[in-house]
C-alpha positions as CSV (number, residue, x, y, z in Angstrom):
1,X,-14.6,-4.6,-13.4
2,X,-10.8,-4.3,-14.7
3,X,-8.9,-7.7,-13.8
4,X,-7.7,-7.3,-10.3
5,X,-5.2,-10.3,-10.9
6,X,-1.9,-10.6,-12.7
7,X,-1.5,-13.8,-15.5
8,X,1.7,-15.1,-15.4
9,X,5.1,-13.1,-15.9
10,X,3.0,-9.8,-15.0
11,X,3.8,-7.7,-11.6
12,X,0.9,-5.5,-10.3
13,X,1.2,-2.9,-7.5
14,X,-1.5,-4.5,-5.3
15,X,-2.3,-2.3,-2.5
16,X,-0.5,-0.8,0.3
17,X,-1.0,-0.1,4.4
18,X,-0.9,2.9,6.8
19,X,0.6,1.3,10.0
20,X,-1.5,3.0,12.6
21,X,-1.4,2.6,16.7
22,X,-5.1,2.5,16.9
23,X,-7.8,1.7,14.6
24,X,-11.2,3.4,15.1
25,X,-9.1,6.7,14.8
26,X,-7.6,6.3,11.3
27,X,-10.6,4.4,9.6
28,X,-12.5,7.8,10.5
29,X,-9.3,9.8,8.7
30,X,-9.7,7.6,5.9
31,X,-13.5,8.0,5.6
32,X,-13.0,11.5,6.0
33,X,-11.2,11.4,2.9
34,X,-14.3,10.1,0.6
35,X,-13.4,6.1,1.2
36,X,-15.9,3.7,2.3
37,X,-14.0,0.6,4.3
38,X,-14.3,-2.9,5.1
39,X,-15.3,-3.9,8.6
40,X,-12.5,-4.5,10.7
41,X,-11.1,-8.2,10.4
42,X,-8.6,-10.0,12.2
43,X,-5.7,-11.7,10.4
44,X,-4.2,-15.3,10.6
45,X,-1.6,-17.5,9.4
46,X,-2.4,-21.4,8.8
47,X,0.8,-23.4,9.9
48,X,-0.2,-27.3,9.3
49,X,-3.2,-27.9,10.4
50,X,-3.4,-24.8,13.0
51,X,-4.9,-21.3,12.6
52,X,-2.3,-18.3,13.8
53,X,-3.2,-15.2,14.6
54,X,-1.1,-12.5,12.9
55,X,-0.9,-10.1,15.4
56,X,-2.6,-7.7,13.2
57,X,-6.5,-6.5,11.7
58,X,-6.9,-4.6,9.1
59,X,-10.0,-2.4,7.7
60,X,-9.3,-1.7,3.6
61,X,-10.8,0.6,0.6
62,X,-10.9,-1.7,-1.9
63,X,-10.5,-0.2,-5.5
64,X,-11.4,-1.3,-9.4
65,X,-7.4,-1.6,-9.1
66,X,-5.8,-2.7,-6.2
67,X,-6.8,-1.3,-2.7
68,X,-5.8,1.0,0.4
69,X,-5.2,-1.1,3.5
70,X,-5.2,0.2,7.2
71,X,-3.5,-2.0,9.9
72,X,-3.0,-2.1,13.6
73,X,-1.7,-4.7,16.2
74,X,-4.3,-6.7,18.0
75,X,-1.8,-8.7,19.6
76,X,2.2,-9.7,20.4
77,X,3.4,-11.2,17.8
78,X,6.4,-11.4,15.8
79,X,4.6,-9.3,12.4
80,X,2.4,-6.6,15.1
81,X,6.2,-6.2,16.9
82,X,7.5,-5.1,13.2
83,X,4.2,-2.9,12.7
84,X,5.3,-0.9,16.0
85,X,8.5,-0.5,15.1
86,X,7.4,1.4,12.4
87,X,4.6,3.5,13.7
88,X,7.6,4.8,16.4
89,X,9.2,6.0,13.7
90,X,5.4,7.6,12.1
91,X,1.9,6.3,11.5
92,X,1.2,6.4,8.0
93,X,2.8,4.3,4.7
94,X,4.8,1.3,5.8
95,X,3.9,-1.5,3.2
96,X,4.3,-1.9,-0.6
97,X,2.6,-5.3,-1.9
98,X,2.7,-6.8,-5.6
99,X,0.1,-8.8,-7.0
100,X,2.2,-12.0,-8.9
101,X,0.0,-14.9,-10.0
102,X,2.9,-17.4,-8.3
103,X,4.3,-15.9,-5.0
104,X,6.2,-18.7,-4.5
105,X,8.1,-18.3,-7.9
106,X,8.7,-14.7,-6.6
107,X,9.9,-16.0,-3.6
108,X,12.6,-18.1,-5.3
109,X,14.0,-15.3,-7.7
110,X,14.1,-12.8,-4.1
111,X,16.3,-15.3,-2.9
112,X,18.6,-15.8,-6.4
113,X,18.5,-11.9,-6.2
114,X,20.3,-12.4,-3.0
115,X,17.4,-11.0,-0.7
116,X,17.1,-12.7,3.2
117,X,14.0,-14.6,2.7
118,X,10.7,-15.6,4.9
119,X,9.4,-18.7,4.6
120,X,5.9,-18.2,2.4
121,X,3.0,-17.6,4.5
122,X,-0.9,-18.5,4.0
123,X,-2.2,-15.6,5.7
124,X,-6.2,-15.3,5.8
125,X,-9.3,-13.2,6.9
126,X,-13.0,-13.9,7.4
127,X,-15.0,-13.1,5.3
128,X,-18.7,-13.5,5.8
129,X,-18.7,-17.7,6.6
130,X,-15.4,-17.7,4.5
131,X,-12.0,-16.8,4.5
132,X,-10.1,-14.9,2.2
133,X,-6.6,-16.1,0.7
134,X,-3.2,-15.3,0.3
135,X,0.1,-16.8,-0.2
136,X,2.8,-14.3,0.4
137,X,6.2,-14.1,0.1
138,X,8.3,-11.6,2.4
139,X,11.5,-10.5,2.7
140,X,13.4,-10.3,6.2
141,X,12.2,-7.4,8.7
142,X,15.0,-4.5,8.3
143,X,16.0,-5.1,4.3
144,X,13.8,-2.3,3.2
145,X,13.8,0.4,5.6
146,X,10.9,2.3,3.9
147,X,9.1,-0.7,5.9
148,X,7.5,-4.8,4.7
149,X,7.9,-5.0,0.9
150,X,6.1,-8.3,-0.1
151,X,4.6,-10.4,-3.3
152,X,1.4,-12.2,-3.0
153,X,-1.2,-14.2,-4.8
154,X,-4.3,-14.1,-4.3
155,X,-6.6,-17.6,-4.3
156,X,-9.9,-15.8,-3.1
157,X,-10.2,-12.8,-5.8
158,X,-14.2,-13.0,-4.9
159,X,-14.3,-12.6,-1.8
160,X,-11.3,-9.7,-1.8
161,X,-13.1,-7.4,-4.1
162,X,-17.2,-7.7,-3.3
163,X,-18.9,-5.5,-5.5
164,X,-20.9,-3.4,-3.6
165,X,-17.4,-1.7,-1.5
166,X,-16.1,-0.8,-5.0
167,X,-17.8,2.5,-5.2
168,X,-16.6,5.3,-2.9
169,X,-18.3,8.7,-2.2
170,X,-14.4,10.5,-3.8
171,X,-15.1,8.7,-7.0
172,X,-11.7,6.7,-6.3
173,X,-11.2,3.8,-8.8
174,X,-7.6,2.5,-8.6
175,X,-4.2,2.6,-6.5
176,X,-1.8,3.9,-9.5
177,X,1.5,4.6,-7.8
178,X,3.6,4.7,-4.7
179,X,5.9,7.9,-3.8
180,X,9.1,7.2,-1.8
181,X,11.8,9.9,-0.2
182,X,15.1,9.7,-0.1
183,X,17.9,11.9,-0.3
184,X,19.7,9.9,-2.7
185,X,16.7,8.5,-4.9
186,X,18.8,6.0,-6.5
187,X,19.5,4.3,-3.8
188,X,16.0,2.9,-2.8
189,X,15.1,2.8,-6.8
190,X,18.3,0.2,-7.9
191,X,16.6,-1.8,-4.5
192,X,13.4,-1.9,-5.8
193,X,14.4,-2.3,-8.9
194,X,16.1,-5.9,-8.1
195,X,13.0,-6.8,-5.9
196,X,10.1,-6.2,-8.6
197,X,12.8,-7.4,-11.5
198,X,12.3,-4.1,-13.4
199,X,14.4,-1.3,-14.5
200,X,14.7,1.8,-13.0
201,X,15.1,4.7,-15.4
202,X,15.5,8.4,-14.2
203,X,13.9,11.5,-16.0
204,X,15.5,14.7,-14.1
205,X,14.6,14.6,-10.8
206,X,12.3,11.7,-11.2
207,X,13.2,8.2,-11.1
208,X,10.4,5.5,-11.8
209,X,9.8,1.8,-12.0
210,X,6.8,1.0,-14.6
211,X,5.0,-2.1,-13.7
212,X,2.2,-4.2,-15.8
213,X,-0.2,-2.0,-13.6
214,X,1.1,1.0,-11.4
215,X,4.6,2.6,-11.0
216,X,7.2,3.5,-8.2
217,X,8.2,7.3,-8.3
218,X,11.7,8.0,-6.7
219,X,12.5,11.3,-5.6
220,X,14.3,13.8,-3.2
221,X,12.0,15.6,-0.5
222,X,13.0,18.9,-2.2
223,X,11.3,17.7,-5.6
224,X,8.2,16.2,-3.5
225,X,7.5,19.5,-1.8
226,X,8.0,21.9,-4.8
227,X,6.0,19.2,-7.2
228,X,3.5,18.0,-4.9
229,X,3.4,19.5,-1.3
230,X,4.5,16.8,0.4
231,X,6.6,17.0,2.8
232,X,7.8,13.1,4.1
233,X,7.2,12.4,7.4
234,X,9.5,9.7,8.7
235,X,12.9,8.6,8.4
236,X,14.4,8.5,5.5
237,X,14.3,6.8,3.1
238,X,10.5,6.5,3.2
239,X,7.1,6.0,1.7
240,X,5.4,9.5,1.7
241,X,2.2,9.0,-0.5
242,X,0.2,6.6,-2.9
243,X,-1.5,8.0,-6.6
244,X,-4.9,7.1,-6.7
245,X,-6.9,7.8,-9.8
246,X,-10.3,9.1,-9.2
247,X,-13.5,9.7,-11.6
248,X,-13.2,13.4,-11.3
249,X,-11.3,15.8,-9.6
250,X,-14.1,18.1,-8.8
251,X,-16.3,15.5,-7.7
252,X,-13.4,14.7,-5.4
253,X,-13.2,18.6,-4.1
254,X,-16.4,18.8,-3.4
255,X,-16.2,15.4,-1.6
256,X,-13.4,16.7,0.6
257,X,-15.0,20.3,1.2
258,X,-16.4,21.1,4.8
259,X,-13.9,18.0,5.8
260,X,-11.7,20.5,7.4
261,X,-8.9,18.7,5.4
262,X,-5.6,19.9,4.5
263,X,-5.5,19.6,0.5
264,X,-3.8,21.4,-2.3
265,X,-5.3,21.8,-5.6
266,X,-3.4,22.0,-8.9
267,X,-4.7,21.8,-12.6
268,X,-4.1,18.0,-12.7
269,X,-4.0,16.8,-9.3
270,X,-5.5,17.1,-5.3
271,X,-2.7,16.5,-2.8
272,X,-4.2,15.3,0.6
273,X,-2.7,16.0,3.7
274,X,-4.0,13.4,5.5
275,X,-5.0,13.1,9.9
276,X,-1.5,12.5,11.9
277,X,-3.8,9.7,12.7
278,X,-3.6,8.1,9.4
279,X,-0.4,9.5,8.4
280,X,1.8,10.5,5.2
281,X,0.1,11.7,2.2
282,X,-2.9,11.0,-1.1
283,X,-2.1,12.0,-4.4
284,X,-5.2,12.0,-6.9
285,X,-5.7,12.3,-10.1
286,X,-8.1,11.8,-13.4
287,X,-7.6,9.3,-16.1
């Protein structure tokens, strides 16, 4: 398997989240897509000595690279109030997490970059008789308003990525890119580009930010919907899709046919139209 983990100095698009209002509902979207998932799991925080819940559970896809989360609120908390607040405006793409190997170092350069700062949070999930791991470092609620852009490091890579939920019936391997809205692309793209402490550089009507593994695309809903059929769904600025490289494309189409999904087929690419239920849209693609 490909290292899921960043060494030191790298930045790796992790995974990201459809905020959903319920569950059951968009795991089944999901699956109708060609993903197998996680059992559902529900998250807490460990403050001293005391376990937290969240507020929120979560059911993934886990990839060779990275991994597709789904999450819903399971309580009131402070985090499920934020997750709300963003399904009002549309279920679907609300979170873009990096992969750094020190979160906490992360967290000090958000704050020399002059971004409002959370304090860093060990959040964890079972896991069989075990709990999976993460330090993450957040931003304040509101800075982004594509939704929660966080770093995290991972302490429990085992337990994250069990091989036997790697393999999915689509052929999906790894989470390549996020796609975000925006009228004025440059906007969201100099922001991101001070938050991942990469350069933005703009081709045409594309802007992108290259990671050490995955990219940011930047581009006006006019480009989206001639280039790729999507049309974005929420407020902009927005998340409107995620890249996810598959094994082959027509092993992909013949996973999706009789699904009575919405897709759009080009020479190098399926474009997904996912359930309102999950929300916003998949890009896939070979090699």
């Amino acid at each position: 398997m490909p290292n899921q983990l960043p060494t030191p100095g790298e930045i790796f698009l992790d995974h990201t989240a459809f905020f959903v209002p319920a569950m059951e509902a968009a795991a089944a979207a999901l699956e109708r897509c060609g993903f197998r998932l996680t059992p559902f799991t529900i998250q807490t925080n460990r403050e001293g000595d005391a376990t937290v819940p969240s507020g929120t559970g979560n059911r993934c896809a886990m990839l060779r690279n990275g991994y597709l989360e789904v999450l819903t609120a399971t309580s009131d908390t402070p985090l499920s109030a934020q997750l709300r607040e963003r399904i009002a405006d549309h279920p679907g793409l609300h979170l873009a997490a990096f992969a750094s190997a020190d979160a906490a170092a992360e967290h000090r350069r958000l704050v020399a970059a002059g971004f409002p700062t959370m304090p860093l949070v060990d959040m964890r999930r079972p896991v069989g008789g075990d709990f999976a791991r993460f330090t993450i470092a957040r931003i304040a609620h509101g800075t982004m308003p594509e939704g929660r852009a966080q770093f995290l490091t991972h302490h429990t890579k085992s337990l994250v990525w069990l091989p036997d939920m790697l393999d999915h019936p689509n052929g999906a391997e790894a989470l390549d890119a996020l796609w975000i809205a925006a009228d004025d692309p440059s906007e969201p793209a100099a922001r991101y580009a001070r938050f991942t402490g990469r350069l933005a550089r703009r081709d045409g009507d594309l802007t992108t930010i290259a990671l050490d593994r995955g990219s940011l695309y930047f581009a006006t809903p006019a480009h989206l919907q001639q280039a790729l059929g999507v049309t974005p769904a929420g407020t902009l600025s927005c998340l409107v899709a995620a890249s996810i490289r598959v094994a082959s494309l027509t092993r992909l189409e013949a996973c999706l046919s009789g699904t009575g999904l919405d897709y759009r087929r080009t020479a190098s690419a399926i474009t997904v139209a996912v359930p309102k239920e999950l929300g916003d849209a998949l890009l896939f693609h070979e090699g």
